[in-house]
C-alpha positions as CSV (number, residue, x, y, z in Angstrom):
1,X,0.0,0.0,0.0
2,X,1.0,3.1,-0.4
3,X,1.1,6.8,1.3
4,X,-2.3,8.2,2.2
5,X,-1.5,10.9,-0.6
6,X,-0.8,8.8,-3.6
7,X,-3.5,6.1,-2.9
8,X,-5.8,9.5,-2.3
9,X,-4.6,11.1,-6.0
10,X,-4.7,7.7,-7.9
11,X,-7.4,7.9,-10.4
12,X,-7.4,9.2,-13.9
13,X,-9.4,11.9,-15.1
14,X,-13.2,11.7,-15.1
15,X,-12.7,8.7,-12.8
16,X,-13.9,9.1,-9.1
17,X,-10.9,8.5,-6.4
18,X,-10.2,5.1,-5.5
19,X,-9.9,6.2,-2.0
20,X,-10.8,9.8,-1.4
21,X,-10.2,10.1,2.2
22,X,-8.9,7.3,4.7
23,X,-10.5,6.6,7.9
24,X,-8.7,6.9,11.8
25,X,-9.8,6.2,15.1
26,X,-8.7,8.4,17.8
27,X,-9.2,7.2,21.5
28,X,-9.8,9.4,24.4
29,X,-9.2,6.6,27.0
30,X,-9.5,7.8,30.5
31,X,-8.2,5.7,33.3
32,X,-10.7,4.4,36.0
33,X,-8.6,6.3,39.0
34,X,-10.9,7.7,41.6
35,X,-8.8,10.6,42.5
36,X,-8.1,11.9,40.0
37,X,-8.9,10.5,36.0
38,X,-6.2,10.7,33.7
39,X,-6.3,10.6,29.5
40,X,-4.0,8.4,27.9
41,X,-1.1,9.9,25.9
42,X,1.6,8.2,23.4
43,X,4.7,9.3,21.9
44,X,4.6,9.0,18.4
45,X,7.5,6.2,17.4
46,X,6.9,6.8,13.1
47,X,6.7,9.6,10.6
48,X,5.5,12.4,10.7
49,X,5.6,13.8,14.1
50,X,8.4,11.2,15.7
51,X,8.6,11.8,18.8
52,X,5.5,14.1,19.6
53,X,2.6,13.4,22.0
54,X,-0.7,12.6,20.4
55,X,-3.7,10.5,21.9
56,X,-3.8,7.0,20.3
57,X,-5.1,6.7,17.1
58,X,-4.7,4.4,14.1
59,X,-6.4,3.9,10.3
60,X,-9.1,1.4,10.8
61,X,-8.8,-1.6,9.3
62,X,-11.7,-1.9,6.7
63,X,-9.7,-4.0,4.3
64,X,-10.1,-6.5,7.7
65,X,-14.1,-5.9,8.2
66,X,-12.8,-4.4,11.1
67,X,-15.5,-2.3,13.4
68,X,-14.5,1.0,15.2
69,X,-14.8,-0.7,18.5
70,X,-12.6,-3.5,17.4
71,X,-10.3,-0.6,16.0
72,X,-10.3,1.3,19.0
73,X,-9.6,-2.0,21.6
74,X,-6.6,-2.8,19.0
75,X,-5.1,1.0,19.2
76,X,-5.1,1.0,22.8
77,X,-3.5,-2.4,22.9
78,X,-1.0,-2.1,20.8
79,X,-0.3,1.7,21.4
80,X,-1.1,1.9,25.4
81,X,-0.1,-1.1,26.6
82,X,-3.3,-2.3,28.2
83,X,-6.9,-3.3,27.8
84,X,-10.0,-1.1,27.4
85,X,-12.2,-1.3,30.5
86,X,-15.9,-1.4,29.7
87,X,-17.3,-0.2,26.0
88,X,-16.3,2.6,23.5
89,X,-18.5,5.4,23.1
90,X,-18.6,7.4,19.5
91,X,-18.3,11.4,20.3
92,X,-17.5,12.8,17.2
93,X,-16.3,12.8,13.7
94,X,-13.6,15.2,12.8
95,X,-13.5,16.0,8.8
96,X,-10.9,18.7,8.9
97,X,-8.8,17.8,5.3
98,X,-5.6,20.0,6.4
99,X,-5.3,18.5,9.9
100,X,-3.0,15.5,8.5
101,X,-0.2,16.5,5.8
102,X,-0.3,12.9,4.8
103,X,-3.9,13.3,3.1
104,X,-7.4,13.6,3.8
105,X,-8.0,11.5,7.3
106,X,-11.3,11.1,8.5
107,X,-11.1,10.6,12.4
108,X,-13.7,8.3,14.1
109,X,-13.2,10.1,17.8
110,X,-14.3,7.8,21.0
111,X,-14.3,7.7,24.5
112,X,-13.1,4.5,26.5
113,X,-12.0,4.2,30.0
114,X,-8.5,2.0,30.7
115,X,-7.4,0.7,34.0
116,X,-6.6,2.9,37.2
117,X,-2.4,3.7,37.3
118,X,-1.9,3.0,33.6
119,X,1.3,4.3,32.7
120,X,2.0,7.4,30.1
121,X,-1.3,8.8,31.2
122,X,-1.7,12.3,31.7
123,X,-3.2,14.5,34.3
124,X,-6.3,16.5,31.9
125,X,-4.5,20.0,32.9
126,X,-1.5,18.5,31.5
127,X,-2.7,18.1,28.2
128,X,-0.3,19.7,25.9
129,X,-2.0,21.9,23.7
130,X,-0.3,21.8,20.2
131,X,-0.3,18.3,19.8
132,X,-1.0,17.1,15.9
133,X,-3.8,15.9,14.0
134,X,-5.9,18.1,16.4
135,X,-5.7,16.2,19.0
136,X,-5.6,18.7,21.5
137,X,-9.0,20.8,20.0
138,X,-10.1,16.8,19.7
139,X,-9.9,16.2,23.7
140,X,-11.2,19.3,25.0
141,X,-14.1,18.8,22.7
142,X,-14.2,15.0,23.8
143,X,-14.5,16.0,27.6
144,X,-17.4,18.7,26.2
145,X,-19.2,16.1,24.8
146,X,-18.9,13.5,28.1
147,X,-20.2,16.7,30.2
148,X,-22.8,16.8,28.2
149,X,-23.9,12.9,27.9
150,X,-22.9,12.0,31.0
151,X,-26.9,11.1,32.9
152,X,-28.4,12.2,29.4
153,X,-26.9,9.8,26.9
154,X,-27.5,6.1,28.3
155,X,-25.1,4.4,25.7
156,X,-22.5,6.8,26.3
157,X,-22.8,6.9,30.2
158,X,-22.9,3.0,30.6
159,X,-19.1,2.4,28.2
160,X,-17.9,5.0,30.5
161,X,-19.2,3.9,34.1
162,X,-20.5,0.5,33.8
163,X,-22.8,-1.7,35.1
164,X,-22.7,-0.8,38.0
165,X,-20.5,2.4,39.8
166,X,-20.0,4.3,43.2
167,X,-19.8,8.3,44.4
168,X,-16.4,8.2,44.1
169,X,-16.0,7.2,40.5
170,X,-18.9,9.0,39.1
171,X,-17.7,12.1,40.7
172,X,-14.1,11.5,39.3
173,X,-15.1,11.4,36.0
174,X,-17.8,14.2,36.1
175,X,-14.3,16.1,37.4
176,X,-12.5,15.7,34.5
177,X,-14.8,17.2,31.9
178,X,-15.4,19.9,34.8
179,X,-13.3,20.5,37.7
180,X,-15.6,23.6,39.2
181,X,-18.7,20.5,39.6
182,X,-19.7,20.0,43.2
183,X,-20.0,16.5,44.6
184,X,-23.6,17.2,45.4
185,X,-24.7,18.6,42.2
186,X,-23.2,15.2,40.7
187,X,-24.9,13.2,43.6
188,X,-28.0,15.0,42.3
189,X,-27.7,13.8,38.7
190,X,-26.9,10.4,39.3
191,X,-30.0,9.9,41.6
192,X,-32.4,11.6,39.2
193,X,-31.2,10.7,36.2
194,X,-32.9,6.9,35.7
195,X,-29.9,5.3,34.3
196,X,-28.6,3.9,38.0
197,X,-30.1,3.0,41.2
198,X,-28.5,1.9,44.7
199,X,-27.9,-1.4,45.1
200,X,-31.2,-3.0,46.6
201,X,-28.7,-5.3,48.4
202,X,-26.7,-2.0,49.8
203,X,-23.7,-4.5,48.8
204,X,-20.5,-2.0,48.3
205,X,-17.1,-2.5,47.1
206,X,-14.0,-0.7,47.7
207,X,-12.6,2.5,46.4
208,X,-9.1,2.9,45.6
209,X,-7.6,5.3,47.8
210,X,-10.4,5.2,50.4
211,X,-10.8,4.4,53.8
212,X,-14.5,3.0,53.3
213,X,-16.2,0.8,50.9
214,X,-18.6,3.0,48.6
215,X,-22.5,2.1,48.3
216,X,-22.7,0.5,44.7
217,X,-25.4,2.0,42.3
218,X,-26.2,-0.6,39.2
219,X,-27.5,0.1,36.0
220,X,-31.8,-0.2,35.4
221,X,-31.8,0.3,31.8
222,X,-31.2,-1.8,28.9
223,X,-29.1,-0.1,25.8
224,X,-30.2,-0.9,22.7
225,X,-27.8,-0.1,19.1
């Protein structure tokens, strides 16, 4: 195969582009730490950009039949070094044809969330903010949009909290897209919002970093795609 620009420009006149655009995934995978949640970050090992931060990303695979979930559990893998924890949520779809000098690149943006104390992950405020391809615009937009679903958007809210969930890691995440949030304003969504409900068995599990065990809430509602 070859570069994104002359598979992009092979066609002869009057001919439509064998490939007009190609299409990436771009993960926004946000560790499970109850502190303080974290966004993965790689350093880029190939051309262009060696050497630069960028979220993890890759070309999906569609000469494989491969889905953007499968695309997005194989980036991380391969890229992060661990597993995604829970489902991937689709936030947006960036089009921007000058944001890869390579060619036109079509990124397929998600949200996953990856295991507590992963290493190379970032604190959010440590984001850098000139990273390529977008990616910084691409994670500040990403957090916008998880502010927004999170309560509202059941698909989105169970990949990024689960089955079930506590206080603690609701409030962690709700942190991350906004730091100003109060813990009672948060309590007060997740209560009202009909996606989650205490445990009828008041069963609770431990919190990383906590003295206490934290009352479980579990999911009520099925998701349906």
């Amino acid at each position: 195969m070859g570069s994104m620009r002359e598979t992009n420009l092979a066609y002869q006149d009057g001919e439509h582009p064998i490939h007009g655009t190609w299409l990436s995934v771009d993960v926004v995978a946000l560790t499970q730490d109850s502190d303080a949640v974290r966004v993965a970050l790689i350093t880029r090992a190939g051309e262009p950009h060696r050497g630069a931060t960028t979220l993890p990303g890759g070309l999906l695979a569609a000469w494989n039949q491969e889905t953007v979930e499968q695309a997005a559990r194989r980036v991380v893998s391969e890229k992060v070094g661990v597993d995604i924890v829970g489902g991937v949520a689709i936030l947006d779809v960036v089009s921007d044809p000058g944001r890869d000098e390579r060619g036109h690149t079509v990124s397929i943006v998600v949200a996953a969330r990856i295991p507590a104390d992963t290493p190379g992950a970032a604190r959010i405020n440590h984001v850098p903010d000139e990273m390529p391809f977008g990616h910084s615009a691409i994670v500040r937009k990403a957090l916008a949009k998880i502010n927004t679903g999170l309560f509202t958007d059941a698909e989105l809210t169970y990949a990024l909290l689960g089955e079930t969930t506590t206080m603690a890691e609701v409030l962690a995440l709700a942190r991350a897209c906004d730091p100003s949030v109060s813990e009672s304003a948060i309590g007060s969504r997740l209560r009202r919002c009909g996606l989650y409900a205490p445990d009828p068995d008041r069963s609770r599990k431990p919190v990383v970093g906590a003295g206490r065990p934290a009352l479980v809430f579990i999911k009520t509602q099925a998701v349906h795609t």
